[in-house]
Short mmCIF file of the C-alpha atoms (twelve columns), coordinates in Angstrom:
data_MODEL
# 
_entry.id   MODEL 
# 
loop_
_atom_site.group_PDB 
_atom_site.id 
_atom_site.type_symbol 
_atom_site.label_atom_id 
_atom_site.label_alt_id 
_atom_site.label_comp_id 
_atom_site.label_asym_id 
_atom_site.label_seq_id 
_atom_site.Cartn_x 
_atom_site.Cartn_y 
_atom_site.Cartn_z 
_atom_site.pdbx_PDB_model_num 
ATOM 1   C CA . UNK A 1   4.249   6.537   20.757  1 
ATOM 2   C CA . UNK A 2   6.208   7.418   17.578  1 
ATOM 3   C CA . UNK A 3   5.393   4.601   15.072  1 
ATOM 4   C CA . UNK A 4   7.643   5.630   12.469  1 
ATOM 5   C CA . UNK A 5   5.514   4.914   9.594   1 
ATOM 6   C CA . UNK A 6   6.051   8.333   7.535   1 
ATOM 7   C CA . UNK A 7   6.875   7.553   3.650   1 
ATOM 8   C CA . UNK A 8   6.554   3.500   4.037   1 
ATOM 9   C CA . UNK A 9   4.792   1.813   1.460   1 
ATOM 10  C CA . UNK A 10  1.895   -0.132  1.892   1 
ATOM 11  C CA . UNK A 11  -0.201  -2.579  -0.690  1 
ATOM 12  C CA . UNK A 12  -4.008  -2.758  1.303   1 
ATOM 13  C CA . UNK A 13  -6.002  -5.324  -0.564  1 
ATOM 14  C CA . UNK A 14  -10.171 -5.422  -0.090  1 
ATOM 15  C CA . UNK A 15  -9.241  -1.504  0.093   1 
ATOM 16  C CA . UNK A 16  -12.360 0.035   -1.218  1 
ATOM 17  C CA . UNK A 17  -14.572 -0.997  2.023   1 
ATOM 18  C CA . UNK A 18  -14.675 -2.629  5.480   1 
ATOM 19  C CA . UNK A 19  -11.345 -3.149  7.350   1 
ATOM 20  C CA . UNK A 20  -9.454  -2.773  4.189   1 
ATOM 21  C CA . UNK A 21  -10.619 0.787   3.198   1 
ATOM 22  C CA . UNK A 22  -10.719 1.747   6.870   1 
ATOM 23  C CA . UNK A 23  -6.880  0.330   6.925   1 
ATOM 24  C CA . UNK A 24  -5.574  2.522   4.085   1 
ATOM 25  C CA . UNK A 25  -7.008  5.587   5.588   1 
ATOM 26  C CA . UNK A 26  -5.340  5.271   8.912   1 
ATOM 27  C CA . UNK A 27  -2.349  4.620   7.112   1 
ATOM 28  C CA . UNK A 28  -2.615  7.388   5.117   1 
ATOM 29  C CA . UNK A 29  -2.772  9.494   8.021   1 
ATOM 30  C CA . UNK A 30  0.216   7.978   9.751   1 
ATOM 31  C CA . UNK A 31  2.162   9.292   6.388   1 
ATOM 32  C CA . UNK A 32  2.342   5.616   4.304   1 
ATOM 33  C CA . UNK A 33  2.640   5.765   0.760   1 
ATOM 34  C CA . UNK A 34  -1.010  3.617   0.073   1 
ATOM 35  C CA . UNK A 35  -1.545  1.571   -3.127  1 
ATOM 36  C CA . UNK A 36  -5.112  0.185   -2.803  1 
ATOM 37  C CA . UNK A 37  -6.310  -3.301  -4.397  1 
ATOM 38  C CA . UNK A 38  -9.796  -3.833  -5.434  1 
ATOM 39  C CA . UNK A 39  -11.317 -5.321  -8.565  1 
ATOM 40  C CA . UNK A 40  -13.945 -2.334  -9.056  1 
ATOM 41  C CA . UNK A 41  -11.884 0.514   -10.184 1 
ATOM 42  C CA . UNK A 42  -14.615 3.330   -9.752  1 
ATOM 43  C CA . UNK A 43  -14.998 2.641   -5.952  1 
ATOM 44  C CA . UNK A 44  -10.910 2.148   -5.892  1 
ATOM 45  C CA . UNK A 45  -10.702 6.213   -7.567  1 
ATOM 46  C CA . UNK A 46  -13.027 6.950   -4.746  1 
ATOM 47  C CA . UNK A 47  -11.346 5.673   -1.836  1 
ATOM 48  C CA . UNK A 48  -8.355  7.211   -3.710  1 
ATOM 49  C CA . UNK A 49  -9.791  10.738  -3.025  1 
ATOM 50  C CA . UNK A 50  -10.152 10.081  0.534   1 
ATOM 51  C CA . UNK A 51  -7.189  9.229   1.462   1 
ATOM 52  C CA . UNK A 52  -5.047  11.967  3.517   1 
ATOM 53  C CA . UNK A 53  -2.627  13.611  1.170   1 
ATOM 54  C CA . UNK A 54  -0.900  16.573  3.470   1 
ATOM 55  C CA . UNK A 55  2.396   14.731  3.996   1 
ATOM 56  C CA . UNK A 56  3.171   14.467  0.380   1 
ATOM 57  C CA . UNK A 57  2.342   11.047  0.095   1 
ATOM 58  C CA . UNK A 58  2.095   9.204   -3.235  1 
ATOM 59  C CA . UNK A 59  -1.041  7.140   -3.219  1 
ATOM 60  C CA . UNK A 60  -2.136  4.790   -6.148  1 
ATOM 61  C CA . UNK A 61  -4.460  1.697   -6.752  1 
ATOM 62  C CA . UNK A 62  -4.369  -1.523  -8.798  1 
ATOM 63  C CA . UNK A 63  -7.234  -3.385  -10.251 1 
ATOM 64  C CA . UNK A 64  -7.315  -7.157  -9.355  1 
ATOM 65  C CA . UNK A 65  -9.360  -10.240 -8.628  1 
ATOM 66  C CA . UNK A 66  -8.617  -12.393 -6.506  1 
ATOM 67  C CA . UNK A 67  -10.561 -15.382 -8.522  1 
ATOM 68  C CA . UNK A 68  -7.759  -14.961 -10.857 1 
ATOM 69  C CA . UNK A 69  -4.877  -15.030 -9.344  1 
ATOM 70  C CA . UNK A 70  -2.692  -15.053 -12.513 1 
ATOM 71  C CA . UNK A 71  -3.701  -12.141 -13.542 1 
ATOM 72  C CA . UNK A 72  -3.110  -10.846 -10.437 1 
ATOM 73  C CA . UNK A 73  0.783   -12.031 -10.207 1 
ATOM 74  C CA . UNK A 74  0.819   -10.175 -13.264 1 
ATOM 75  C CA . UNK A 75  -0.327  -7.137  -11.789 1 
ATOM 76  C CA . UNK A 76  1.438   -6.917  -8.696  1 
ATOM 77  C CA . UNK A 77  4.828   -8.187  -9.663  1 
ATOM 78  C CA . UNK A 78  4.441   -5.103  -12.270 1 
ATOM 79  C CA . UNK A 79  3.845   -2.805  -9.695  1 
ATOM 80  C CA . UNK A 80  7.267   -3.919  -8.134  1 
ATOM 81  C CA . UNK A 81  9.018   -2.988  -10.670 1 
ATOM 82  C CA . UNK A 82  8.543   0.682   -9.429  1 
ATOM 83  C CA . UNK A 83  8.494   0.744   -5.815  1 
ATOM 84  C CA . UNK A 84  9.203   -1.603  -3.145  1 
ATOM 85  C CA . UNK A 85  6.433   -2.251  -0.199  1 
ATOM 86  C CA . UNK A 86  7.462   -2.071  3.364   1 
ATOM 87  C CA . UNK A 87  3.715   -3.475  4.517   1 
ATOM 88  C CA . UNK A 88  1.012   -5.841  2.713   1 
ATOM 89  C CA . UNK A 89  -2.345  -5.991  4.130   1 
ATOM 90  C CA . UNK A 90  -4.104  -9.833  2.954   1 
ATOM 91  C CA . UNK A 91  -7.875  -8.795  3.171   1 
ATOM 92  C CA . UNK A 92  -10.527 -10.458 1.011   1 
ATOM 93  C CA . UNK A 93  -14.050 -11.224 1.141   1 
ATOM 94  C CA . UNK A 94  -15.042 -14.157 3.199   1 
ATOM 95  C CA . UNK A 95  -16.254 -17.283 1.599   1 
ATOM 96  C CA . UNK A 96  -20.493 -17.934 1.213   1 
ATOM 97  C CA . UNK A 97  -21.588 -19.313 4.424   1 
ATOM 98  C CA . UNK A 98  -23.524 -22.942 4.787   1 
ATOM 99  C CA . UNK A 99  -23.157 -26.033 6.833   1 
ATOM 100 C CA . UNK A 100 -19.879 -27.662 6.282   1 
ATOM 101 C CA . UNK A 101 -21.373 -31.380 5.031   1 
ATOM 102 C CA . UNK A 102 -23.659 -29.468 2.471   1 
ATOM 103 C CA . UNK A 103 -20.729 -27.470 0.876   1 
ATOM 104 C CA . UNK A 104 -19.359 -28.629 -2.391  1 
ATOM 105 C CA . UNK A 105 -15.906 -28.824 -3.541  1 
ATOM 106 C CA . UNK A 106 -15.917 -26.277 -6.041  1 
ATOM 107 C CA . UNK A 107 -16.226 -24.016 -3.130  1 
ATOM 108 C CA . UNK A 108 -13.411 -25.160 -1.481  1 
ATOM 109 C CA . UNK A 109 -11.529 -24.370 -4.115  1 
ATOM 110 C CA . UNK A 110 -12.008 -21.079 -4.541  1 
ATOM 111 C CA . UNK A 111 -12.430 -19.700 -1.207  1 
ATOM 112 C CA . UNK A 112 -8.391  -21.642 -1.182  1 
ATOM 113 C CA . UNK A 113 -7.360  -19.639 -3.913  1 
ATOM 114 C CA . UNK A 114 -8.816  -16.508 -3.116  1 
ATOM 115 C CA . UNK A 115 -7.732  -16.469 0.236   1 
ATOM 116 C CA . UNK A 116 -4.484  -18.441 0.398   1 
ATOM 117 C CA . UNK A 117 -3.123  -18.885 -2.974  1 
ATOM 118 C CA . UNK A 118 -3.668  -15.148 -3.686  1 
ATOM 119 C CA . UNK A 119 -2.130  -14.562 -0.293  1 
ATOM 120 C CA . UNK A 120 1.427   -16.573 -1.095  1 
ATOM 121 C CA . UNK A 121 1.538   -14.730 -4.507  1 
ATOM 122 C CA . UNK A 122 1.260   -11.113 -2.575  1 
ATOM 123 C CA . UNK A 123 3.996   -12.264 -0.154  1 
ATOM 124 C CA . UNK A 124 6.271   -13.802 -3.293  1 
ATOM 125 C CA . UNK A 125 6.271   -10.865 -4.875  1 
ATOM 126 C CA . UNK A 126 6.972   -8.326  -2.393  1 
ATOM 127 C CA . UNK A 127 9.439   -10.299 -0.163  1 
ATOM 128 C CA . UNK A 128 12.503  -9.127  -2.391  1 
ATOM 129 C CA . UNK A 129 12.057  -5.600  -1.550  1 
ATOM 130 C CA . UNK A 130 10.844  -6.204  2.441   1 
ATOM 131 C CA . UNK A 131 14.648  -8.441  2.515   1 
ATOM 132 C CA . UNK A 132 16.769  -5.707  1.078   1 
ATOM 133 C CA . UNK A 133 15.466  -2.625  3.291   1 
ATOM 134 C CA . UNK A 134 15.299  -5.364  6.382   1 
ATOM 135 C CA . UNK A 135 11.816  -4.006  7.299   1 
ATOM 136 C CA . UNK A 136 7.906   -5.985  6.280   1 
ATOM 137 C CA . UNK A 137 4.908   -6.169  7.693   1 
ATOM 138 C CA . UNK A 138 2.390   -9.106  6.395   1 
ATOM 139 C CA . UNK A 139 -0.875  -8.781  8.387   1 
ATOM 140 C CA . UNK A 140 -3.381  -11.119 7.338   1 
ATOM 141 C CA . UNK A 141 -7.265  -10.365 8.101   1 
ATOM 142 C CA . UNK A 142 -8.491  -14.015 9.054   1 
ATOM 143 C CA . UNK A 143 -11.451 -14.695 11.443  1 
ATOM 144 C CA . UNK A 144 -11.687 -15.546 14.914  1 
ATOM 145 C CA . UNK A 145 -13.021 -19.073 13.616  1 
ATOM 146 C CA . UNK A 146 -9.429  -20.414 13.547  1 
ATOM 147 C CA . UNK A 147 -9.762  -20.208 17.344  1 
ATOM 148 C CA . UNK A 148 -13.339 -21.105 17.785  1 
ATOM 149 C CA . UNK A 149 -15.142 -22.316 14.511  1 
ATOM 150 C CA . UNK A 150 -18.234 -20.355 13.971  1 
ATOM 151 C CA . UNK A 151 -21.538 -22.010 13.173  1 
ATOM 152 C CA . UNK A 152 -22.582 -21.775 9.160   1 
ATOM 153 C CA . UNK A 153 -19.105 -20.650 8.173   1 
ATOM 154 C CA . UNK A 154 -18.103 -24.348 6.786   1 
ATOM 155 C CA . UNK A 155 -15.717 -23.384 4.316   1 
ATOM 156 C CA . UNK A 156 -14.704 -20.302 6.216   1 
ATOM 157 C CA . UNK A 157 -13.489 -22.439 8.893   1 
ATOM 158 C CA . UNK A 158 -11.419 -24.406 6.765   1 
ATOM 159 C CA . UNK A 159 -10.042 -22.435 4.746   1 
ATOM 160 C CA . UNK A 160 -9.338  -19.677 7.700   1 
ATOM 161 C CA . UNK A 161 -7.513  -22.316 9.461   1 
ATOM 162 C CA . UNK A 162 -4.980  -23.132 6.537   1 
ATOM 163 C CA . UNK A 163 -4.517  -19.542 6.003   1 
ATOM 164 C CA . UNK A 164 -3.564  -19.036 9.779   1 
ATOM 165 C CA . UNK A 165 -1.273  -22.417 9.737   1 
ATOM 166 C CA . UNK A 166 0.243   -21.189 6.384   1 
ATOM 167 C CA . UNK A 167 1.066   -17.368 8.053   1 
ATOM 168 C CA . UNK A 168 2.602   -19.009 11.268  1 
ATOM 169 C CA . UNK A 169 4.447   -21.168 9.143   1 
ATOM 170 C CA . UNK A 170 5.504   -18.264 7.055   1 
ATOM 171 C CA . UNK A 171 6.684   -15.929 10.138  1 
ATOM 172 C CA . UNK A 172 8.973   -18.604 11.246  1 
ATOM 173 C CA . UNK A 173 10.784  -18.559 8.006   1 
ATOM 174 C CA . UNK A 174 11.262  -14.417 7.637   1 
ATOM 175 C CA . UNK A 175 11.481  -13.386 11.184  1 
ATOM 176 C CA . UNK A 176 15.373  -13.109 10.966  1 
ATOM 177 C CA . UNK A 177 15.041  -10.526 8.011   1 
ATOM 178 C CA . UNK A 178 12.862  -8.088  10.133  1 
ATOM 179 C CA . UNK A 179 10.086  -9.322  8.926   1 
ATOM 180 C CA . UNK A 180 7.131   -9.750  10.645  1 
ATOM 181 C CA . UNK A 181 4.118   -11.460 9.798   1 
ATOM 182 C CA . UNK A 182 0.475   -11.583 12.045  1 
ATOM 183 C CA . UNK A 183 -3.447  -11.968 11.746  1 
ATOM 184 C CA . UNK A 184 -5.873  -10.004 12.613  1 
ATOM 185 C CA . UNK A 185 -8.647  -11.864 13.963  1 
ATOM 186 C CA . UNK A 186 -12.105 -9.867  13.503  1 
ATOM 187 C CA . UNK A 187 -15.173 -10.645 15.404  1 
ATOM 188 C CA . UNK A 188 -18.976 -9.559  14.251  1 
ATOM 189 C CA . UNK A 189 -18.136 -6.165  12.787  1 
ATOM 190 C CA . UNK A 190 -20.030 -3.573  11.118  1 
ATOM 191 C CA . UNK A 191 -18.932 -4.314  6.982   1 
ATOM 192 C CA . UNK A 192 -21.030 -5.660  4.159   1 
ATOM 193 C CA . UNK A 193 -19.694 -9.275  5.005   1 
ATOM 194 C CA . UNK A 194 -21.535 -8.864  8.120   1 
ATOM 195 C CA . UNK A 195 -24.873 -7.592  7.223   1 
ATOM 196 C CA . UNK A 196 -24.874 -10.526 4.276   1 
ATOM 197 C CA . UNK A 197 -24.858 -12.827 7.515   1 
ATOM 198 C CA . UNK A 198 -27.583 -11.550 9.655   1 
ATOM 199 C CA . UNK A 199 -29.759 -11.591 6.228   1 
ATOM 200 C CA . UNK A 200 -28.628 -14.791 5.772   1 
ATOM 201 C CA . UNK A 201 -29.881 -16.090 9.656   1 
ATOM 202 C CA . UNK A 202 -32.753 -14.415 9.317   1 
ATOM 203 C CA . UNK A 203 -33.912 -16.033 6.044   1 
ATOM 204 C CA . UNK A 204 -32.963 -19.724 7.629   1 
ATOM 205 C CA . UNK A 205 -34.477 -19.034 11.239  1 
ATOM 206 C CA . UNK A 206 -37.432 -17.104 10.467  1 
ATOM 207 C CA . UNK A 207 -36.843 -14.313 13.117  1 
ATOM 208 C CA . UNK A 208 -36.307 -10.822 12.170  1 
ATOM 209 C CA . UNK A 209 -32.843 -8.815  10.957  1 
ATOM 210 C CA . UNK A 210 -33.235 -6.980  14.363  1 
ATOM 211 C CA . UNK A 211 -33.721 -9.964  15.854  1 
ATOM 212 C CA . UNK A 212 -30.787 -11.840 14.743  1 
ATOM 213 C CA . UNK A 213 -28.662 -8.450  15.698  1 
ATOM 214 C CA . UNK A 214 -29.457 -8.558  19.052  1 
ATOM 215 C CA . UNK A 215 -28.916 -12.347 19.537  1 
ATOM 216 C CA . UNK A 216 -25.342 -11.419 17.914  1 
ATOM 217 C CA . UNK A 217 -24.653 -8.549  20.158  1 
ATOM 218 C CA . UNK A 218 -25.446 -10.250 23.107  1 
ATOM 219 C CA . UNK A 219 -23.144 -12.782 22.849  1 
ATOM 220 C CA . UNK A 220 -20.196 -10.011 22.780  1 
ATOM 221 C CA . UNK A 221 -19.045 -9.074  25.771  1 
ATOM 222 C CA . UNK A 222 -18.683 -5.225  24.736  1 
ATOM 223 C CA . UNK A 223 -22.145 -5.986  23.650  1 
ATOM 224 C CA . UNK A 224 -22.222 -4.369  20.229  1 
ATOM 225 C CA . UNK A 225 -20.454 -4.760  17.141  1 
ATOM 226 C CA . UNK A 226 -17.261 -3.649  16.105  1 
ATOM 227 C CA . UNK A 227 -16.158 -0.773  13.647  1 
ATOM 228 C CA . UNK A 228 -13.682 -1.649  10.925  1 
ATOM 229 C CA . UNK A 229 -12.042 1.812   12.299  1 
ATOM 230 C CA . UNK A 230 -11.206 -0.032  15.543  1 
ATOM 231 C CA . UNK A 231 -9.719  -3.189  13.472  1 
ATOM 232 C CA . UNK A 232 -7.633  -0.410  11.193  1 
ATOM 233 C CA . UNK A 233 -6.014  0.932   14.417  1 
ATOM 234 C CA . UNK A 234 -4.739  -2.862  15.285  1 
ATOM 235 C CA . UNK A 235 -3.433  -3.072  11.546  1 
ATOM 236 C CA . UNK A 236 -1.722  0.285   11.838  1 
ATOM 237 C CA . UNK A 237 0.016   -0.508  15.027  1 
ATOM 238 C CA . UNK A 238 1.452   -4.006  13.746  1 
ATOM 239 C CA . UNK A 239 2.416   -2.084  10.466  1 
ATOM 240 C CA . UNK A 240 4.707   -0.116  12.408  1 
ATOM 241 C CA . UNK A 241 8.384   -0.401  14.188  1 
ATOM 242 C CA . UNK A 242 6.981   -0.108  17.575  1 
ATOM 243 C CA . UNK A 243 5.471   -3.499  16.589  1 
ATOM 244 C CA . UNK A 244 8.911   -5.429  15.794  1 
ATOM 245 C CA . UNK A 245 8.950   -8.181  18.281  1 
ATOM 246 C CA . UNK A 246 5.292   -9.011  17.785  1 
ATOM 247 C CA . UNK A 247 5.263   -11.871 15.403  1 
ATOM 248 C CA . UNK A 248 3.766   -14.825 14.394  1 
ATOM 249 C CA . UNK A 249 0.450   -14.231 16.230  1 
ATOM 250 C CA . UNK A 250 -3.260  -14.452 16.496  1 
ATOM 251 C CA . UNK A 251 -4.945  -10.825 17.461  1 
ATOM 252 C CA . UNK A 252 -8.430  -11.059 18.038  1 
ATOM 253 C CA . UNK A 253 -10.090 -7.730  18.008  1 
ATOM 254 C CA . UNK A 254 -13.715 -9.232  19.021  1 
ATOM 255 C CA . UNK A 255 -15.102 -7.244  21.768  1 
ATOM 256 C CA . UNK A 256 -14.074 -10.233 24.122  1 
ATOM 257 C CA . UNK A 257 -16.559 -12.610 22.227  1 
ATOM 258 C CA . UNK A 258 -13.930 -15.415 21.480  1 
ATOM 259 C CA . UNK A 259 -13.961 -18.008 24.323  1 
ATOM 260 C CA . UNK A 260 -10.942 -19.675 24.018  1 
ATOM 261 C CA . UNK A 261 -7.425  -18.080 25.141  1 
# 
């Protein structure tokens, strides 16, 4: 399968670990122009290095925070200026986990703007480009919460959910310019965000880290976690043309542990 993604360009946000870094490096290799978005800059040259460079790619980063998402308009609408983006990649650090009735507002708040105001201000500023060369991709990594809320994740639930509502909404609207946009739905996978949580069980339930690993990978059917590599080959193929009439969609790449359809 040829998917025609030689000398896009792609802005990969949460790039310098996880799904996001594992993301930019697939792309890389599939040819894409990468511009990686992270707000530490050392680990963002680092990634840089790795990326695959044989096709004569131009690779480049920007430094942003999503808790400021002014700052961040600033920054991307910038980096329009100079090239256009065929492919955004929404990927940011979930919110703390906690029971939903103990959560406060504040954290509402910014897990919101973090997740979905920084989202619509990515999309706003790249659309222009994505309309005149008739080709985007907008792939959103959510959670597969906004199919079956997950215990402790309170605020991730929520705020998941809008996120999902607001990207369906969103495909509806650009579908007719050839653009696309879908989530990516990860289940327990092997990133940071993942070993917080097991540290975080085992401190409330008293059992073990190992413990607490093996209750999780038990309740996958694949029995074991996933690798952000497997999640970056889902990303790469809805990046590309042989994805076209996929849109508007929930992927859940979850080693079969979601129960609903």
């Amino acid at each position: 399968m040829n998917l025609n993604l030689k000398d896009k360009n792609a802005l990969i946000c949460g790039a310098t670990g996880g799904i996001g870094k594992a993301s930019a490096l697939a792309l890389a290799e599939e040819g894409v122009n990468v511009t990686l978005v992270a707000r530490n800059e050392d680990k963002l040259k680092k990634v840089l290095e790795e990326l695959d460079h044989n096709q004569g790619q131009n690779h480049g980063y920007l430094v942003a925070d999503f808790s400021e998402p002014a700052s961040l308009k600033e920054k991307v609408e910038e980096a329009t200026k100079t090239k256009a983006y065929h492919i955004l990649l929404n990927n940011t650090g979930g919110p703390p986990g906690g029971k939903i009735s103990e959560a406060k507002t504040e954290e509402f708040e910014a897990a919101f703007t973090q997740h979905l105001i920084c989202n619509h201000i990515l999309v706003q500023a790249l659309l222009p480009g994505m309309k005149e060369r008739g080709y985007g991709r907008v792939i959103n990594v959510i959670s597969t919460s906004v199919k079956q809320p997950l215990d402790g994740l309170g605020v991730s639930n929520t705020i998941r959910g809008a996120v999902a509502n607001w990207s369906k909404t969103m495909a509806n609207e650009l579908g007719e310019f050839g653009i696309t946009v879908n989530n990516i739905l990860p289940g327990a996978t092997a990133t940071g965000r993942l070993t917080d949580i097991i540290k975080n069980k085992a401190n409330k339930t008293g059992k073990t880290e190992e413990e607490v690993t093996q209750a999780m990978q038990s309740a996958v059917p694949a029995k074991r976690f996933g690798q952000p590599e497997e999640l970056a080959n889902a990303v790469t193929f809805l990046a590309s043309e042989a994805a076209s009439y996929i849109n508007g969609i929930n992927v859940p790449v979850d080693g079969g542990r979601t129960k609903s359809l």
